[in-house]
C-alpha positions in Angstrom: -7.9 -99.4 -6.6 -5.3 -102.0 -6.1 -4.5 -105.3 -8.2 -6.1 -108.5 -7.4 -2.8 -110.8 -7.8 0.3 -109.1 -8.2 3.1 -111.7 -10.0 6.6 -111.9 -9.1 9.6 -113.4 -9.9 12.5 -114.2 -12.6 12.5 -113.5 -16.5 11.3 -116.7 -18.0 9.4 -118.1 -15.0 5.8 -117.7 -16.4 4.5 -114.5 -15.4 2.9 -113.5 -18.5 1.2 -116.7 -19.5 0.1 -117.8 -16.0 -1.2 -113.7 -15.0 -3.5 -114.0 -18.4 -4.6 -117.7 -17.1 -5.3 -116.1 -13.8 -7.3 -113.2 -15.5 -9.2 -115.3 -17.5 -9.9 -117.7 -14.7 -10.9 -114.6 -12.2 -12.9 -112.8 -15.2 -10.2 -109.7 -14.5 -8.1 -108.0 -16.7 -4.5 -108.3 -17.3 -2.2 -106.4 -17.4 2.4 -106.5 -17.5 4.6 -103.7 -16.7 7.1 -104.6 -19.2 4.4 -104.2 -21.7 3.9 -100.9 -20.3 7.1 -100.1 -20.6 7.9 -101.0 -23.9 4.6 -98.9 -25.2 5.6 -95.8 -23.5 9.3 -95.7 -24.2 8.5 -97.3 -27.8 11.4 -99.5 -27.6 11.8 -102.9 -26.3 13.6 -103.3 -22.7 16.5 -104.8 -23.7 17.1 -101.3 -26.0 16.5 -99.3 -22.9 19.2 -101.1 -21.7 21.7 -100.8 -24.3 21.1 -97.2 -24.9 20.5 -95.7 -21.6 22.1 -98.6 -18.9 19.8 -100.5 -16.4 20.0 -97.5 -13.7 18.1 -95.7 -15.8 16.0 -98.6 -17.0 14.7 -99.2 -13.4 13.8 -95.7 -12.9 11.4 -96.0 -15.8 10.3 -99.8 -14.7 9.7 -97.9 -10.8 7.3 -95.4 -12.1 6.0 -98.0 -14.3 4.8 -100.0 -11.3 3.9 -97.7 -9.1 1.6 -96.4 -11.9 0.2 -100.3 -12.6 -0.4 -100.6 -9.1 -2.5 -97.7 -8.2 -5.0 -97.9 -11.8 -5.0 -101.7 -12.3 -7.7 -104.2 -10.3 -7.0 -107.0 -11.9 -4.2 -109.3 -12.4 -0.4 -107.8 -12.8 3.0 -109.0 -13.3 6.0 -107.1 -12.5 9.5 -107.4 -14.4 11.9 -109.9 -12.9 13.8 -107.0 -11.3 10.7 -104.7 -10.1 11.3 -106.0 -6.5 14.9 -104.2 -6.4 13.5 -101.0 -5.4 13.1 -100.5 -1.5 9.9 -98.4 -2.4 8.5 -100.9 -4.7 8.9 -103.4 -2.0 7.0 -101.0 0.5 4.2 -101.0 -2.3 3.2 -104.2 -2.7 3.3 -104.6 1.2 -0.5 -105.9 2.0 -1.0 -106.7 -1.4 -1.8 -110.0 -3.0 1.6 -111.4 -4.2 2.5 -114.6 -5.9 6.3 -115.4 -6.2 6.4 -117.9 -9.2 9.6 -119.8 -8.3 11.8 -122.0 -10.7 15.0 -123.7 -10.5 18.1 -122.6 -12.5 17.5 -126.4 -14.7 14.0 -125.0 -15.1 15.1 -121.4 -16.2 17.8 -123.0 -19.0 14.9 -125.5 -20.6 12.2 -122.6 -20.7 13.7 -119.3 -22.2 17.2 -121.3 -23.2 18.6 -118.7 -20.9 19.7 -116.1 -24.4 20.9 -113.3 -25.0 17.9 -111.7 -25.8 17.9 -111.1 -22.2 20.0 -108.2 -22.0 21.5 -109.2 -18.2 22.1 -113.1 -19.2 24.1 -112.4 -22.2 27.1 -113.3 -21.0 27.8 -117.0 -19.2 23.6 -117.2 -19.2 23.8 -120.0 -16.6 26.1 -118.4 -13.9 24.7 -114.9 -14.5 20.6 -116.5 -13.9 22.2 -118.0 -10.5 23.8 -114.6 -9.7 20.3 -112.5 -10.1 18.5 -115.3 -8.2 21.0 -115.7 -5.3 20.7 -111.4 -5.3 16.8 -111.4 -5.6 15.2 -114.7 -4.2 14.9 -113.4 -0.9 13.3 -110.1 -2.1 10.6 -112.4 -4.0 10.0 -113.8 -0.8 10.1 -110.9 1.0 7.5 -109.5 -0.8 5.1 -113.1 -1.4 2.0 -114.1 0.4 2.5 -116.8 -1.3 5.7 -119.1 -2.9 4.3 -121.1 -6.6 7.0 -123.7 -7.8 6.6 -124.1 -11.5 8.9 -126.5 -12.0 7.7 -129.2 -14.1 4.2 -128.0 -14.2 2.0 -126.6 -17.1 0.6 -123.2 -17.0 -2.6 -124.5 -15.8 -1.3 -126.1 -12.7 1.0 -123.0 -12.2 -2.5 -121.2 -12.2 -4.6 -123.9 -10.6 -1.4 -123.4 -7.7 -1.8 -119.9 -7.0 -5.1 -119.6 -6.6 -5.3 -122.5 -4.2 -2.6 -120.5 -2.6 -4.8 -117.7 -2.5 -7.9 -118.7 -1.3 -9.4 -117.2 -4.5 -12.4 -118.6 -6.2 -13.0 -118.4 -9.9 -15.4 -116.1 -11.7 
């Protein structure tokens, strides 16, 4: 068992809302690893952080997605840092993998780049370009395919990726 999409990319880009469009479009389920998370550890992520540091916050999120990828066939997005891990990486290898991409103007109109975000919450703006300059080419890395959302709805986000893909709905 594998997923059918896997969904990459930064906090705020869309992952959620476009992986249950996907799901709904593909007749698949959904599901998130930060959701996982948070109902396992019951706390939210940014706690995690806060009370235990992000080392040990990626060590749950590894396990976390090496456990989504091997029980889940349908549609699944990863946290905005899953792709850090080198064994995560090798994972999604030959997997389905959309990198939902957004610019940095994108990223401040969308989630308003706060400190809810336990690694934005200081200088939001500079800190968003930091991650992305340190992950982008991880995202890509990973990607079979590369989704712009900038300045598009959910829909054509989704209506995007599965031209990408090749896939046809249920």
């Amino acid at each position: 068992m594998s997923p059918l999409i896997v969904l990459v990319g930064p906090m705020g880009v869309g992952k959620s809302t476009v992986g249950q469009l996907l799901a709904e479009r593909l007749g698949t389920g959904y599901r998130d690893t930060d959701d996982d998370i948070v109902a396992a550890q019951g706390r939210t992520i940014a706690e995690i952080f806060v009370e235990e540091g992000e080392p040990a916050f990626r060590a749950i999120e590894k396990q976390a997605v090496r456990e989504a990828l091997a029980g889940h066939d349908g549609v699944l997005a990863l946290g905005g840092g899953a792709v850090l891990d080198p064994e995560t990486r090798a994972l999604l290898a030959g997997q389905r993998v959309v990198y939902l991409s957004m610019d940095v103007d994108e990223a401040v109109k969308r989630t308003g780049l706060n400190a809810a975000r336990p690694l934005l919450a200081i200088n939001p703006r500079k800190q968003w370009r930091e991650l992305m300059e340190a992950r982008r080419h991880l995202y890509e890395e990973v990607a079979t395919a590369v989704v712009s959302t900038d300045g598009r709805t959910p829909e054509e986000v989704t209506e995007a990726a599965l031209d990408a893909l090749e896939l046809k709905e249920a």
